[in-house]
gemmi code that builds the backbone of each chain (N, CA, C; Angstrom):
import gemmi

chains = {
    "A": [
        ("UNK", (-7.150, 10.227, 10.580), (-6.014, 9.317, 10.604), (-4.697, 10.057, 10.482)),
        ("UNK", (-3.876, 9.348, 11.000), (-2.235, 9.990, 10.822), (-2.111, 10.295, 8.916)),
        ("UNK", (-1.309, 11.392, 9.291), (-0.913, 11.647, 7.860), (0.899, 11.436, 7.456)),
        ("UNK", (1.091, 11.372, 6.279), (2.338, 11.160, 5.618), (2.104, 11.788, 4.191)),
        ("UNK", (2.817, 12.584, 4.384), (3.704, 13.641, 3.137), (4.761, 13.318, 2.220)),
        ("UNK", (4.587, 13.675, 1.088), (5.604, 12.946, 0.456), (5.840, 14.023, -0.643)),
        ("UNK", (7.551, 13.948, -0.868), (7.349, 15.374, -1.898), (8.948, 14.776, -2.560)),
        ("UNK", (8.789, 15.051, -3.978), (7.829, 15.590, -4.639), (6.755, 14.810, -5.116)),
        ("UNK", (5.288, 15.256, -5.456), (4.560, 14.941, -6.056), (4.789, 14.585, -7.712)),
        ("UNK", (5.914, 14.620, -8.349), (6.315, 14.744, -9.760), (7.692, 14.919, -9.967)),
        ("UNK", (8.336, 14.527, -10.750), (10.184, 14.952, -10.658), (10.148, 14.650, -12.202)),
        ("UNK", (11.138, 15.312, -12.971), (11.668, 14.751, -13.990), (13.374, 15.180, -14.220)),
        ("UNK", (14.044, 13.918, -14.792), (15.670, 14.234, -14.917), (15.876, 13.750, -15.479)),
        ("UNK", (17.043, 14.152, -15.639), (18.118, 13.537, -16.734), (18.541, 11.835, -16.465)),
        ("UNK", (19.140, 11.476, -17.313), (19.326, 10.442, -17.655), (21.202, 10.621, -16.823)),
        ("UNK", (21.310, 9.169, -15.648), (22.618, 9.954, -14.707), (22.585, 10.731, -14.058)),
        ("UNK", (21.540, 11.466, -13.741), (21.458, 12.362, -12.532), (20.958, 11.458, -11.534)),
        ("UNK", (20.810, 12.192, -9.977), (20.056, 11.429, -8.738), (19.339, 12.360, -8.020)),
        ("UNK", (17.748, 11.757, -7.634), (17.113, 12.259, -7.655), (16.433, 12.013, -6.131)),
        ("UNK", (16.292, 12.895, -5.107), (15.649, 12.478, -3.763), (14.595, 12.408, -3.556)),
        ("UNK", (13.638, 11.828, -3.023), (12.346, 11.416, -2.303), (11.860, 11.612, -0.617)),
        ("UNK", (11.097, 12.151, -0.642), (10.933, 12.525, 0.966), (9.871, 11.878, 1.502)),
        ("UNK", (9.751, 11.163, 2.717), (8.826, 10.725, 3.084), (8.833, 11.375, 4.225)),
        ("UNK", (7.887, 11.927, 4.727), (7.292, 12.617, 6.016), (6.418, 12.215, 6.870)),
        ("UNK", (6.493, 11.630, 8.651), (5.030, 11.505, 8.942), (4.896, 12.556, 10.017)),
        ("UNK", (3.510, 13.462, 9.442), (3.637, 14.755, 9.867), (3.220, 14.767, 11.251)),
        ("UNK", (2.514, 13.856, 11.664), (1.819, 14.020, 13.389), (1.976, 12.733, 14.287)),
        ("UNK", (2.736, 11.931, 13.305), (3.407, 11.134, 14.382), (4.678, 10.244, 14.425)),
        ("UNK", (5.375, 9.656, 14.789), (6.515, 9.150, 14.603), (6.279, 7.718, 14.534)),
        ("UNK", (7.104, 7.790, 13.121), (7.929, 6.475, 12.856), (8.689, 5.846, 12.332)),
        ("UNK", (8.957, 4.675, 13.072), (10.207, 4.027, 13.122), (10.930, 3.236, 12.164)),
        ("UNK", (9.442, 2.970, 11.632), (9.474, 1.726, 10.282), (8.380, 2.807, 8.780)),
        ("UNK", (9.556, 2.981, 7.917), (8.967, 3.624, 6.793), (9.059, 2.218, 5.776)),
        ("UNK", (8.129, 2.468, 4.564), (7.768, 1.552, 3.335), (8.220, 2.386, 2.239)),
        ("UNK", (8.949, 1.797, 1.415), (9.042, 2.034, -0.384), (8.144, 1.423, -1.230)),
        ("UNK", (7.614, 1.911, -1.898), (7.034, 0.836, -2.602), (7.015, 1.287, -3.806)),
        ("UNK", (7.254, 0.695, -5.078), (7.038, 0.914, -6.359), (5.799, 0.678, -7.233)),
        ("UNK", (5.606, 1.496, -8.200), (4.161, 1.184, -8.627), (4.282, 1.100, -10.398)),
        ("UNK", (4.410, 0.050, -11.152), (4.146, 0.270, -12.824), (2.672, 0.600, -12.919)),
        ("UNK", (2.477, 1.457, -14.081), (0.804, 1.046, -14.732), (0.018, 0.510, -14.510)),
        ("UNK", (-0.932, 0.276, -14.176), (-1.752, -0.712, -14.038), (-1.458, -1.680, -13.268)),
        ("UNK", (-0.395, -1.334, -12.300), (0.131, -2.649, -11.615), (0.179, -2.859, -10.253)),
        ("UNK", (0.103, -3.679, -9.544), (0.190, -3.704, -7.919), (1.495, -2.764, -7.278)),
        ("UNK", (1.386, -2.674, -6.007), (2.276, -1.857, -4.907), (3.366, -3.022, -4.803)),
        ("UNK", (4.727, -2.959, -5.126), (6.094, -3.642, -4.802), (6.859, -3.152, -4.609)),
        ("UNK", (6.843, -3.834, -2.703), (7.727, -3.306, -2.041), (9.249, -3.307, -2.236)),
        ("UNK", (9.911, -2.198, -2.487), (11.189, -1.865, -2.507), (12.041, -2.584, -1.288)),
        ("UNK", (12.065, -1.681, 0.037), (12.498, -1.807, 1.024), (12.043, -1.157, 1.913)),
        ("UNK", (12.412, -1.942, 3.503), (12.098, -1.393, 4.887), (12.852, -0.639, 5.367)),
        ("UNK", (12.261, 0.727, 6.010), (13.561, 2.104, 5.976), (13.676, 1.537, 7.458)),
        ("UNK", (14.588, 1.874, 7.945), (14.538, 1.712, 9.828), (15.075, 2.189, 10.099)),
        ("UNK", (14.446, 3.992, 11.289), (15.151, 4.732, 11.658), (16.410, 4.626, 12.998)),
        ("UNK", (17.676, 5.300, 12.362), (18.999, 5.012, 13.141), (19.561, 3.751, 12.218)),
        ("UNK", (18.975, 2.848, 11.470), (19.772, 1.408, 11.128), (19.567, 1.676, 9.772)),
        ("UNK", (20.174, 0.435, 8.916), (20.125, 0.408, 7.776), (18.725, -0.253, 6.921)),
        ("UNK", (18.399, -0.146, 5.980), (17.298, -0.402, 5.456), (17.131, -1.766, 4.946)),
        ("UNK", (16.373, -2.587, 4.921), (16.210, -3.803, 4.456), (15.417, -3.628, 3.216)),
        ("UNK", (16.315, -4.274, 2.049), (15.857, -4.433, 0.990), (15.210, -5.487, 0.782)),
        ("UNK", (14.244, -5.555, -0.502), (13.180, -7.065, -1.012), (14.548, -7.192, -2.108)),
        ("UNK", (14.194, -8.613, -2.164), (15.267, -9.661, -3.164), (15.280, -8.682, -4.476)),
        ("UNK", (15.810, -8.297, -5.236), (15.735, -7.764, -6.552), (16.302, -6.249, -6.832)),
        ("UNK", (15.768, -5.759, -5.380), (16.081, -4.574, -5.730), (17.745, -3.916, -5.071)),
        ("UNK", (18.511, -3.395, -5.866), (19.419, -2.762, -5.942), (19.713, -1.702, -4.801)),
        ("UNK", (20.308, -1.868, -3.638), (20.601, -0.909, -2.670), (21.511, -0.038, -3.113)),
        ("UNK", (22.105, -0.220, -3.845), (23.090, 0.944, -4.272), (22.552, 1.930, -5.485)),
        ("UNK", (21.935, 1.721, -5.805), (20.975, 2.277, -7.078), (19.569, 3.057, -5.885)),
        ("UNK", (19.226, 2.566, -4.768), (17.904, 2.856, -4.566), (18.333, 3.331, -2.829)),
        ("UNK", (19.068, 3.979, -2.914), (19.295, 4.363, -1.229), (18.672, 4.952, -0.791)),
        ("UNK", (18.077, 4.598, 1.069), (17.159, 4.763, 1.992), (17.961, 5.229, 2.839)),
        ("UNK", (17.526, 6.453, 3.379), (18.400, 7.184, 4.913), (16.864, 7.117, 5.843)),
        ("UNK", (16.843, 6.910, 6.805), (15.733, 6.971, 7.696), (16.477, 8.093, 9.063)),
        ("UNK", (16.594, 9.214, 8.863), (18.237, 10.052, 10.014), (16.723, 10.026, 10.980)),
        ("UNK", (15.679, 10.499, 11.156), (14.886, 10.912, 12.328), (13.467, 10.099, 12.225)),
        ("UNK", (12.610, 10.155, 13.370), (11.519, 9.435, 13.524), (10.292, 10.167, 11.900)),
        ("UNK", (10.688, 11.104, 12.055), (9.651, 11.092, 10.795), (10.029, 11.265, 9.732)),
        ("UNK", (11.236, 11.380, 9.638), (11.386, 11.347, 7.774), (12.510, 10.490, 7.192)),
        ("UNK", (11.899, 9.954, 6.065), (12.990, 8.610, 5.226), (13.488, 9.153, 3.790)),
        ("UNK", (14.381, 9.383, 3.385), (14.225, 9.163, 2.165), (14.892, 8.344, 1.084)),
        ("UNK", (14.245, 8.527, 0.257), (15.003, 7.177, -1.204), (15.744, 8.503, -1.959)),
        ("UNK", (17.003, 7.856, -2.429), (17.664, 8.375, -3.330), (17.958, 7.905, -4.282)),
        ("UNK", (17.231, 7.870, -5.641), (17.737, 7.208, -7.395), (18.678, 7.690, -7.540)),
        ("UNK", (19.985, 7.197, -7.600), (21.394, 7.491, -8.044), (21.371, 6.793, -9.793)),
        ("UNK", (21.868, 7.713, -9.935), (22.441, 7.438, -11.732), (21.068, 7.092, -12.809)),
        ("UNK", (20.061, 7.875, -12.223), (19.015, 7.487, -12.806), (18.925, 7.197, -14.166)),
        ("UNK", (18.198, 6.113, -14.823), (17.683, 5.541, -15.952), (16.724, 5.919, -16.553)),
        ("UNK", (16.129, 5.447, -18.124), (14.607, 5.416, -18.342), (13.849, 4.632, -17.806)),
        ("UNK", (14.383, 3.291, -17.070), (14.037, 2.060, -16.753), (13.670, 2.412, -15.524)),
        ("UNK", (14.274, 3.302, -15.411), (13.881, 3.839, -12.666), (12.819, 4.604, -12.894)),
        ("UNK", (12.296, 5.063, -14.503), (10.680, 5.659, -14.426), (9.328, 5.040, -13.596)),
        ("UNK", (9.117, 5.769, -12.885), (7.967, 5.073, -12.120), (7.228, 5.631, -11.018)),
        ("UNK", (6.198, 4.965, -10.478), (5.814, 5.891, -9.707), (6.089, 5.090, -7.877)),
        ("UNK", (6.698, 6.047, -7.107), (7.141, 5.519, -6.089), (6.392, 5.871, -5.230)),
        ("UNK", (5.816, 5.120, -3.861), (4.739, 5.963, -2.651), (5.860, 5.301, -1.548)),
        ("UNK", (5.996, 5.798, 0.044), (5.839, 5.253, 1.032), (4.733, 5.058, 1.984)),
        ("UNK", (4.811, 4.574, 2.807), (3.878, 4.363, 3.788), (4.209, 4.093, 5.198)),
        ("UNK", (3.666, 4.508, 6.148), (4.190, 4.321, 7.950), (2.797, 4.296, 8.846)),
        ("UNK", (3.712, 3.324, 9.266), (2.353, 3.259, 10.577), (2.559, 3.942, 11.958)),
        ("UNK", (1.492, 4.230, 12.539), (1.740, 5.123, 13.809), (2.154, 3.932, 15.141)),
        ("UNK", (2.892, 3.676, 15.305), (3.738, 2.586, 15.980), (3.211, 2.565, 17.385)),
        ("UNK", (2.444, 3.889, 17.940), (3.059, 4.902, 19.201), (1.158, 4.332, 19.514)),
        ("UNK", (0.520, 4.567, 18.892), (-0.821, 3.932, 18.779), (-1.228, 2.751, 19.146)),
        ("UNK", (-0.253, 2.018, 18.263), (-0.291, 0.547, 17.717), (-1.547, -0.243, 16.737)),
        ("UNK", (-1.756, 0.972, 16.344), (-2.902, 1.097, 15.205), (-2.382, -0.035, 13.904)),
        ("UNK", (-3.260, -0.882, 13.162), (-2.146, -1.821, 12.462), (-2.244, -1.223, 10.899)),
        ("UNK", (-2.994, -0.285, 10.807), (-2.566, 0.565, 9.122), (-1.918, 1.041, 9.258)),
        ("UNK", (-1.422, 0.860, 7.548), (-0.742, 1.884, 6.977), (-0.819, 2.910, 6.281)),
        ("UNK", (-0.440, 4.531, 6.510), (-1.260, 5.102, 5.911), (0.240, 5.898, 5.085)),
        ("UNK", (-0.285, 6.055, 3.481), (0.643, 6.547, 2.471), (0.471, 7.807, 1.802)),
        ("UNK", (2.581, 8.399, 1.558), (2.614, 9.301, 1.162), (1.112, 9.503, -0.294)),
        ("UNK", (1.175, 10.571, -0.420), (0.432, 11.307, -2.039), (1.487, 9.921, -3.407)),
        ("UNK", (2.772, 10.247, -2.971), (3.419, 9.274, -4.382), (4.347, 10.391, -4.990)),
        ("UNK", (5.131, 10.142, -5.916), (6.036, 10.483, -6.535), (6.215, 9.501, -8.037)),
        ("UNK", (5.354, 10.654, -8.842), (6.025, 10.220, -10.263), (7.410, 10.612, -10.739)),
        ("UNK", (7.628, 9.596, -11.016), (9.671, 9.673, -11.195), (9.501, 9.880, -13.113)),
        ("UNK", (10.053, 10.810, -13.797), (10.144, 10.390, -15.185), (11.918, 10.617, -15.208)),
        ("UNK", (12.421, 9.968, -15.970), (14.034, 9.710, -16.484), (13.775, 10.211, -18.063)),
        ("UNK", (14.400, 10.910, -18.369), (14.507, 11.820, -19.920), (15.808, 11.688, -20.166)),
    ],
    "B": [
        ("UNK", (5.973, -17.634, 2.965), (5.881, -16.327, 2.666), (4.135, -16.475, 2.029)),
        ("UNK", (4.091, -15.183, 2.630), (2.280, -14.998, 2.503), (2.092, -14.566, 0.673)),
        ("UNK", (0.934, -14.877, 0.605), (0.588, -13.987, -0.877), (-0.632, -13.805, -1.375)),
        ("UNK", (-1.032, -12.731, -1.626), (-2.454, -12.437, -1.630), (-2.929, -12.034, -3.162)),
        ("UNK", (-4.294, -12.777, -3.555), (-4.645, -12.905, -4.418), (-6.014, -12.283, -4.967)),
        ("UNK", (-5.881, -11.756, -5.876), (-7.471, -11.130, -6.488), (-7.683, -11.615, -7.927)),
        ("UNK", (-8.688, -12.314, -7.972), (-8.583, -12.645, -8.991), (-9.320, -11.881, -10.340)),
        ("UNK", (-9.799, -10.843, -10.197), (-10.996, -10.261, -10.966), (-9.967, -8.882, -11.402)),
        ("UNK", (-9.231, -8.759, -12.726), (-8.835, -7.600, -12.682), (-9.953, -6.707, -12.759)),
        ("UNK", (-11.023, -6.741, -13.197), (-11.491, -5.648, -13.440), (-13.218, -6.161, -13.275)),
        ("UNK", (-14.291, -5.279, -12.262), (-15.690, -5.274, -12.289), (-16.289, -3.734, -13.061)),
        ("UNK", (-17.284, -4.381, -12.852), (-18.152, -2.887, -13.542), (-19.425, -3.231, -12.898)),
        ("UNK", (-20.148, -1.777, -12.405), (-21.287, -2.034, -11.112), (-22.252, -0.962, -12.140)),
        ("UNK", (-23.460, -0.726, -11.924), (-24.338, -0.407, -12.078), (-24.537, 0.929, -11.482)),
        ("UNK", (-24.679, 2.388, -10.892), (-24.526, 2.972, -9.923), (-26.064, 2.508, -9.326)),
        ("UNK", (-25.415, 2.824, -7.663), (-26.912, 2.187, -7.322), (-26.989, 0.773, -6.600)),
        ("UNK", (-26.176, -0.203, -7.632), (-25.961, -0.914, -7.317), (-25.046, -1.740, -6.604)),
        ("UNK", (-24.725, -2.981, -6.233), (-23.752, -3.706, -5.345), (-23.169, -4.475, -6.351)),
        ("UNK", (-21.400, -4.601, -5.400), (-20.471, -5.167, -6.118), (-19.543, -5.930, -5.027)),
        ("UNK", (-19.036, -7.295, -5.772), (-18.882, -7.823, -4.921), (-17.230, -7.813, -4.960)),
        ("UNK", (-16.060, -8.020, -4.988), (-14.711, -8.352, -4.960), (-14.161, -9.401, -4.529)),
        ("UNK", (-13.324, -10.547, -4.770), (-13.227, -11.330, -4.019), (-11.265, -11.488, -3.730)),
        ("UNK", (-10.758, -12.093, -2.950), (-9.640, -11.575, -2.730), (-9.306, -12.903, -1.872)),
        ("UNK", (-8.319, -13.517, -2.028), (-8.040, -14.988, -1.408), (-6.484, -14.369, -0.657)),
        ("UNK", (-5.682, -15.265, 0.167), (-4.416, -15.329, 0.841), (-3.862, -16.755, 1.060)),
        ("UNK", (-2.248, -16.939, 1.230), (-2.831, -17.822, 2.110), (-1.552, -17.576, 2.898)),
        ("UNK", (-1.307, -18.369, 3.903), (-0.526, -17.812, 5.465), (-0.885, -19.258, 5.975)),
        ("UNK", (0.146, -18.963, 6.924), (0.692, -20.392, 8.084), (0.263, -19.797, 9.306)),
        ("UNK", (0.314, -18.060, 9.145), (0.152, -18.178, 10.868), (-1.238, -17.867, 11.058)),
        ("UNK", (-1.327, -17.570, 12.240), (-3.187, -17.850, 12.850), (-3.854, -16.152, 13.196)),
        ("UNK", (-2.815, -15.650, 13.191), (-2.855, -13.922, 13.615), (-2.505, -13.139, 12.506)),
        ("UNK", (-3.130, -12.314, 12.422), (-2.692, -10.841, 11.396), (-4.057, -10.579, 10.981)),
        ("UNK", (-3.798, -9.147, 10.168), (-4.502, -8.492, 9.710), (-5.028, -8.343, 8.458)),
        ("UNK", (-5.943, -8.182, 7.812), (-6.472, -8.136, 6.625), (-6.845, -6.238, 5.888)),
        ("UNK", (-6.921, -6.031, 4.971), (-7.127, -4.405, 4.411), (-7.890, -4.862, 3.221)),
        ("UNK", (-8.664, -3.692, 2.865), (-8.961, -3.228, 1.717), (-8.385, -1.836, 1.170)),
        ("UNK", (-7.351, -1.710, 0.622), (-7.345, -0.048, 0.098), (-8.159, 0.197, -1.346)),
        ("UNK", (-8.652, 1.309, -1.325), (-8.962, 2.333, -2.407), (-7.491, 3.098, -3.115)),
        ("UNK", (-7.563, 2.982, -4.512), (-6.578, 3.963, -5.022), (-7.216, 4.314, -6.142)),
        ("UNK", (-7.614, 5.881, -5.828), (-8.910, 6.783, -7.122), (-7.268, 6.939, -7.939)),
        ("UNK", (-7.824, 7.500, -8.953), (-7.191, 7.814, -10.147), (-5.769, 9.072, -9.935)),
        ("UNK", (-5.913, 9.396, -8.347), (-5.437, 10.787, -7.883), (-3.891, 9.637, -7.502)),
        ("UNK", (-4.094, 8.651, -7.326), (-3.407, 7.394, -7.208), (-2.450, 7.488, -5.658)),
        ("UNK", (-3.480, 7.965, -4.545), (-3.217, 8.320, -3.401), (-3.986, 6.652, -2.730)),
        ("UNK", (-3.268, 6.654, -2.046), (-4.184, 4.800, -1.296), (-5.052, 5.430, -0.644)),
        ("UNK", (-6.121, 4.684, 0.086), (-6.919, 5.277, 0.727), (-7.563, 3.951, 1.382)),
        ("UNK", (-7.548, 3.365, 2.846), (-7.980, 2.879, 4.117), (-9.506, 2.490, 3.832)),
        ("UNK", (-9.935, 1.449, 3.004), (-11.267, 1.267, 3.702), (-12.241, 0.658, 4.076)),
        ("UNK", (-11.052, -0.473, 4.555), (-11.763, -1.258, 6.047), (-10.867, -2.259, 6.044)),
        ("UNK", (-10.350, -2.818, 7.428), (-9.896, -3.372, 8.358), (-10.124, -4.389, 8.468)),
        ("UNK", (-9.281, -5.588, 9.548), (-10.446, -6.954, 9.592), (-9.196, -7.506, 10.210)),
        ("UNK", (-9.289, -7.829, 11.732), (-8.483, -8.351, 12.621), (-8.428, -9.604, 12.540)),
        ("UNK", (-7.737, -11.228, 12.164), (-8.098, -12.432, 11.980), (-8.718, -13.090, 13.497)),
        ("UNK", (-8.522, -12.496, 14.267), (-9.266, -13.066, 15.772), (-10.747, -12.724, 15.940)),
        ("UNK", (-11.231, -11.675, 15.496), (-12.637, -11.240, 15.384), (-13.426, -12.185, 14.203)),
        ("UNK", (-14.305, -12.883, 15.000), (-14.903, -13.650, 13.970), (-15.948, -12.761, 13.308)),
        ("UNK", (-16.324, -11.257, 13.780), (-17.134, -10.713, 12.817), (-16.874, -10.154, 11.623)),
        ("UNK", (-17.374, -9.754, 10.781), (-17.513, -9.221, 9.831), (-17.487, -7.740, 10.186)),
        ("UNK", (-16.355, -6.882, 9.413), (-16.392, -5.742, 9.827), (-17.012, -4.557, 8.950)),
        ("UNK", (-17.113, -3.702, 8.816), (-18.413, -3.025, 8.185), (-18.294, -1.198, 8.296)),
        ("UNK", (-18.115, -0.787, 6.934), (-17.837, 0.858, 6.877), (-18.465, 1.290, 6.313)),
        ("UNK", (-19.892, 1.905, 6.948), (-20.980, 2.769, 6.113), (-21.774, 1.449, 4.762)),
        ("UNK", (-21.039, 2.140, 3.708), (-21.487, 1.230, 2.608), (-20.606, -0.382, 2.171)),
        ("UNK", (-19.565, -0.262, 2.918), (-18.347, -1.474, 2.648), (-18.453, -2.199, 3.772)),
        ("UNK", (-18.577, -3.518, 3.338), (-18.860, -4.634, 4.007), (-17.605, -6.016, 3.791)),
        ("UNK", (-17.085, -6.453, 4.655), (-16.804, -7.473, 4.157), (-17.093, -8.717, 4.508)),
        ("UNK", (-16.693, -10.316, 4.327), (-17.130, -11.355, 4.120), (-15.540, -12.322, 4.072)),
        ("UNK", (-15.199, -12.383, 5.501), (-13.630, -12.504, 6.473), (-14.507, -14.198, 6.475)),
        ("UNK", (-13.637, -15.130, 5.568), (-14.053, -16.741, 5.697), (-12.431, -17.411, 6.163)),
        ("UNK", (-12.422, -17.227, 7.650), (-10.620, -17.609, 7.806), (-10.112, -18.957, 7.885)),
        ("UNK", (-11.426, -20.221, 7.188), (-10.427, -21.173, 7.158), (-10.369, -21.461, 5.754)),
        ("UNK", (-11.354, -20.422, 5.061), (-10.650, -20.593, 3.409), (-9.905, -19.786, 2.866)),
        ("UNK", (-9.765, -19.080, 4.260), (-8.776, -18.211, 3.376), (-9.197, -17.148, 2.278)),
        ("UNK", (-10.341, -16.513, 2.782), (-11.644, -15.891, 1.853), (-11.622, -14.541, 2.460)),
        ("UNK", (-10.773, -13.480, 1.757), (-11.756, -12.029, 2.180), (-12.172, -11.318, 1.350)),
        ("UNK", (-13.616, -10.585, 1.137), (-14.085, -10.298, -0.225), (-14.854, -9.133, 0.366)),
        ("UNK", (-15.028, -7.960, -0.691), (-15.439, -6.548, 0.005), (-16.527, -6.557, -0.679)),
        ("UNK", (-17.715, -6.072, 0.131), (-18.926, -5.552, -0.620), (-19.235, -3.951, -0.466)),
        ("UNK", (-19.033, -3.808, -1.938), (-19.836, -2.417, -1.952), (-21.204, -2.457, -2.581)),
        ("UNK", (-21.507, -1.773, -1.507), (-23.352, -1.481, -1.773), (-23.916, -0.657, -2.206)),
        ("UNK", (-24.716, -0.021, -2.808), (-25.152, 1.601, -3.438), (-23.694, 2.111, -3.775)),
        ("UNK", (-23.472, 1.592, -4.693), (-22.888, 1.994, -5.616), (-22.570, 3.739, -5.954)),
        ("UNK", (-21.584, 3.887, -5.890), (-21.575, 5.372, -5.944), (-20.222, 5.862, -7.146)),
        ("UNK", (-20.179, 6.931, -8.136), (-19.382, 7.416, -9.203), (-18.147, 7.177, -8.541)),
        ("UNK", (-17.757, 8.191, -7.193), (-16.866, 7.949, -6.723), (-15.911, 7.032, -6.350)),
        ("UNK", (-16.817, 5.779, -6.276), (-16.006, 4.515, -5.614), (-15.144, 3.853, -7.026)),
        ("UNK", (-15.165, 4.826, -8.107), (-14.361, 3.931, -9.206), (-12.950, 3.959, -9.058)),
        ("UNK", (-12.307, 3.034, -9.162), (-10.651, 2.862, -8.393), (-10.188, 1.867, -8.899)),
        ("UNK", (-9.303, 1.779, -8.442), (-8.770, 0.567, -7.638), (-8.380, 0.267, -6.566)),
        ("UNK", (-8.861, -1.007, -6.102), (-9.363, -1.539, -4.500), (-7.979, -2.728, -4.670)),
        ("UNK", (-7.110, -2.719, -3.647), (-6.197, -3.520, -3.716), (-6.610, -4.207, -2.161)),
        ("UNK", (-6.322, -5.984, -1.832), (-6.387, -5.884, -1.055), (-4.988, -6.503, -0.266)),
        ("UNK", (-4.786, -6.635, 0.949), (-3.508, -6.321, 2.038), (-3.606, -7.300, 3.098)),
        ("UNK", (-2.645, -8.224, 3.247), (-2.339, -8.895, 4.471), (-1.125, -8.147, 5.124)),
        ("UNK", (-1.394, -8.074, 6.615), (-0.273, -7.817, 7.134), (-0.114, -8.371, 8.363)),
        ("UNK", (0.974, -9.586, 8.580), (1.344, -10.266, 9.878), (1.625, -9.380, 11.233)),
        ("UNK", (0.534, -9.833, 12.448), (0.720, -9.247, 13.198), (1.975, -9.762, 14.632)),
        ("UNK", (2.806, -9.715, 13.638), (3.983, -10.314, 14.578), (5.206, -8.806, 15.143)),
        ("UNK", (5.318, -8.603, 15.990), (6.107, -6.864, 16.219), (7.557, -7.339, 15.546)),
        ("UNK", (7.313, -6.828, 14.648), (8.999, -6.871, 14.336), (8.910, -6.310, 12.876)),
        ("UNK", (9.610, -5.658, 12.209), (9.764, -4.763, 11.208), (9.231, -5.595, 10.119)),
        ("UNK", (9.790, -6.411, 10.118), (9.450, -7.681, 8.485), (7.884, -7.638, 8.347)),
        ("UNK", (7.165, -8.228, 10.026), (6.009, -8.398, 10.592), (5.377, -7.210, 9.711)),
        ("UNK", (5.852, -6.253, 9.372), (4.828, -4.808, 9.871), (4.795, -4.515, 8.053)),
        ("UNK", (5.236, -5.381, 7.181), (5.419, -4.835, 5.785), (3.667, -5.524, 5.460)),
        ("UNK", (2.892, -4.460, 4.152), (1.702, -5.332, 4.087), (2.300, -5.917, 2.549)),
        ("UNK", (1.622, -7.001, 2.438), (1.323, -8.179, 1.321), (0.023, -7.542, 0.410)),
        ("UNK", (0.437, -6.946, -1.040), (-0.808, -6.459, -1.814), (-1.289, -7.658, -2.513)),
        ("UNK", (-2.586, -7.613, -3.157), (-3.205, -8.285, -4.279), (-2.487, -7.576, -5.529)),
        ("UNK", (-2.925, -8.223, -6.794), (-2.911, -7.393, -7.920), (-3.833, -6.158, -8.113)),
        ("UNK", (-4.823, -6.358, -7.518), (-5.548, -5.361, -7.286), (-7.223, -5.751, -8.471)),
        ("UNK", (-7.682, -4.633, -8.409), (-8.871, -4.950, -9.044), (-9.792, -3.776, -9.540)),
        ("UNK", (-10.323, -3.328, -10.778), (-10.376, -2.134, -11.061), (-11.924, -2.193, -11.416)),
        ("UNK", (-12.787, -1.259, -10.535), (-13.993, -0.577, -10.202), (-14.443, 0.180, -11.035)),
        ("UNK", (-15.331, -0.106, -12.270), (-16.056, 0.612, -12.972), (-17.306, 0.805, -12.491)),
        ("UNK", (-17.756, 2.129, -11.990), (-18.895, 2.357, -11.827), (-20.325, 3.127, -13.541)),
        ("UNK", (-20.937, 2.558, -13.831), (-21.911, 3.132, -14.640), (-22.564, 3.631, -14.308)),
        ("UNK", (-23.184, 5.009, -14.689), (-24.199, 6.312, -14.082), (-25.532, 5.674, -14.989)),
    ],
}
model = gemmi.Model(1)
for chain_id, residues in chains.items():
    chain = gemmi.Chain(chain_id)
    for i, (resn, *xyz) in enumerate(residues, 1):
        res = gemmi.Residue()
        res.name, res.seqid = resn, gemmi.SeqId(i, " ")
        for name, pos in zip(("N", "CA", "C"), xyz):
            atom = gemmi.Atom()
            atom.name, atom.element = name, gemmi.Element(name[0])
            atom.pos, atom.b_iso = gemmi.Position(*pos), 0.0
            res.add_atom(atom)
        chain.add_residue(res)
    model.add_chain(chain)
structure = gemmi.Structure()
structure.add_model(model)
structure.setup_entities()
């Protein structure tokens, strides 16, 4: 299956710093990247829809100015935590589908544990 | 707006043995897609198995089976021979097959957590 890269695998920062996220899809292009957030023990909630060349569509709740999405080329998106918190601790994955296929999975980065110190 | 439901946080299987999952939705439209993901403890998702709402069969991966009931709104995964490995969590996924970006986001369960016993 198509793959997607995601780095870092782990981050930790300061409290007010901002911190980037990379989403990669390494063997094929696409157009439409996924955020998704993950608590403990808890289901996948989606952040926002990256869309490369346009702006990103956010889900109701979440903060675009706190959680910025650049999608600049077909394979890579990323999220940027600006002014990070203890509260933006978490673990973040994307996910992309191979569009070019029209295959209807999605297949997801490794993830990114976010810690705020 | 779709929303997908599991109601079992948590099974525990026998190794060896079969386990069943059950996983409800519900939706207005007549098309889209159904998932099961795996997420081991490495907490990487992992694909494993599919289920087109136009195919009235039952689709089927090695040991994972499922049990696609589309006017109740019923999709439920069977794992069979039971194996250490399969301990996770199995979330499951609607995703509208309509082309358009919104279309293409999937809908998780709460998910449901796989104890296997040796």
């Amino acid at each position: 299956g198509a793959v997607v890269s995601q780095h870092p695998s782990w981050v930790i920062c300061k409290s007010g710093t901002s911190v980037k996220i990379e989403c990669r899809s390494l063997d094929f292009q696409a157009t439409t990247m996924f955020w998704y957030r993950q608590f403990p023990k808890q289901s996948l909630m989606l952040m926002a829809t990256s869309n490369e060349g346009s702006k990103a569509t956010y889900e109701q709740g979440v903060e675009k100015d706190k959680f910025l999405i650049n999608h600049a080329s077909l394979t890579l998106s990323t999220l940027t935590v600006t002014s990070a918190h203890p509260e933006d601790s978490s673990f973040y994955i994307c996910s992309a589908r191979d569009q070019r296929t029209g295959s209807p999975e999605a297949f997801f980065g490794q993830g990114t544990r976010l810690t705020v110190v | 707006a779709q929303t997908v439901t599991q109601s079992q946080p948590e099974m525990s299987v026998q190794e060896a043995e079969t386990v069943t999952l059950s996983c409800t939705y519900d939706t207005s439209e007549s098309d889209y897609y159904l998932f099961w993901y795996k997420q081991p403890p490495s907490r990487q998702m992992i694909l494993v198995i599919r289920q087109e709402a136009y195919k009235q069969q039952n689709a089927t991966e090695n040991r994972f089976s499922v049990n696609f009931q589309k006017a109740a709104k019923s999709f439920s995964l069977k794992i069979s021979d039971s194996q250490l490995g399969d301990a996770a969590m199995y979330f499951c996924a609607y995703r509208s097959s309509m082309i358009k970006a919104a279309g293409n986001k999937l809908t998780f369960g709460g998910g449901t957590r796989v104890l296997v016993k040796p």
